[in-house]
N, C-alpha and C positions, 0 to 999 in steps of 0.2 A: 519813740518808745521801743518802738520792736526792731531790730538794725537787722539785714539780710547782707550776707559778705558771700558774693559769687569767685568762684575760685578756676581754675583749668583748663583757661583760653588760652590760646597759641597760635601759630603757625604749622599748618598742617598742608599735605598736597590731596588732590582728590584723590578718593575713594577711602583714605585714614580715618580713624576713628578717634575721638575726643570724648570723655568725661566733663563736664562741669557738676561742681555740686554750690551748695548754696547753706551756708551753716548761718541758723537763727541765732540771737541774742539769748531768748529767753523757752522755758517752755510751753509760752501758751500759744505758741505757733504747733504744739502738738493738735489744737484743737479747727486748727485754720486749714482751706483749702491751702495749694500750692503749684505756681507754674513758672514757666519760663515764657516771655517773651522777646523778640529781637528785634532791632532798628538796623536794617541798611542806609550805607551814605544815597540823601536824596528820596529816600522812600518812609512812608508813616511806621511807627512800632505796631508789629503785626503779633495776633496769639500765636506762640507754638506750640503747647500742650499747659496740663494742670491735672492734677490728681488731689482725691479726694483726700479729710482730713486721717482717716483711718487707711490710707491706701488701695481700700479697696478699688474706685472705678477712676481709672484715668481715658485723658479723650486728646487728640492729636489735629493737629489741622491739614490739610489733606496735603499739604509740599512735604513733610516728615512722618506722614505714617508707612511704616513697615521701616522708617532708617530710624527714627531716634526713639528712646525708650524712656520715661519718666518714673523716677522711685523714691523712695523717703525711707530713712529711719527715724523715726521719731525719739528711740532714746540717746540719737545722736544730737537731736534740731537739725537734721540734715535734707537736703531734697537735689535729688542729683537728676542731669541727665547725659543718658548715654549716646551718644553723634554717633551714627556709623555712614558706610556710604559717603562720604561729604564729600559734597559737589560746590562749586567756586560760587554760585548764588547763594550759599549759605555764609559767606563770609557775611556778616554782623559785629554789634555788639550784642550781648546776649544778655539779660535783665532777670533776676530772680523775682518772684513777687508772692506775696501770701494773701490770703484773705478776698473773700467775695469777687474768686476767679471767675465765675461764669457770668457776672453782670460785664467784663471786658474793662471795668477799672477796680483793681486793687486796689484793697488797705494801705499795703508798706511795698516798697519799692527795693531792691539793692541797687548797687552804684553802677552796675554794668559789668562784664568781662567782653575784651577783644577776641575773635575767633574769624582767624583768617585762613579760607582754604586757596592753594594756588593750584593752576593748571597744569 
């Protein structure tokens, strides 16, 4: 029903800064929470942040706060987040997701973006 298409992984070396954003299908992801989570090879998909449906309150998990920043335009269906600092442990795939963020399982899922930092 609801498709989340994550966009603006790459190849970066530490300390670079990276954009992903996350463009919904529809707009009733205006009305949904919204986050990103990531999967390292070998390791479980861990939270990275999520913000609320109105953008007011977002919340970070303690490895990217004060590096990465989480934002939304809603009259875009858009939900981005900004990498700074990147350090080689954050190489990932990086996952957009909507909906009932703070229980730690999502509604809707995107497909994933690659985001590889080198040393």
């Amino acid at each position: 029903q609801v498709q989340l298409v994550e966009t603006g992984g790459g190849l970066v070396q530490a300390g670079d800064s990276l954009r992903l954003s996350c463009a919904a299908s529809d707009r009733t992801t205006s009305l949904l929470s919204m986050g990103w989570f990531r999967q390292a090879p070998g390791k479980e998909r861990e939270f990275v942040a999520r913000i609320s449906w109105n953008g007011g309150n977002t919340y970070y998990a303690d490895f990217v706060k004060g590096r990465f920043f989480i934002s939304r335009d809603n009259a875009k269906k858009t939900v981005y987040l900004q990498m700074n600092s990147l350090k080689p442990e954050d190489t990932a795939v990086y996952y957009c997701a909507a909906g009932s963020l703070r229980s730690g399982k999502p509604d809707y899922w995107g497909q994933g973006t690659q985001v590889t930092v080198s040393s």
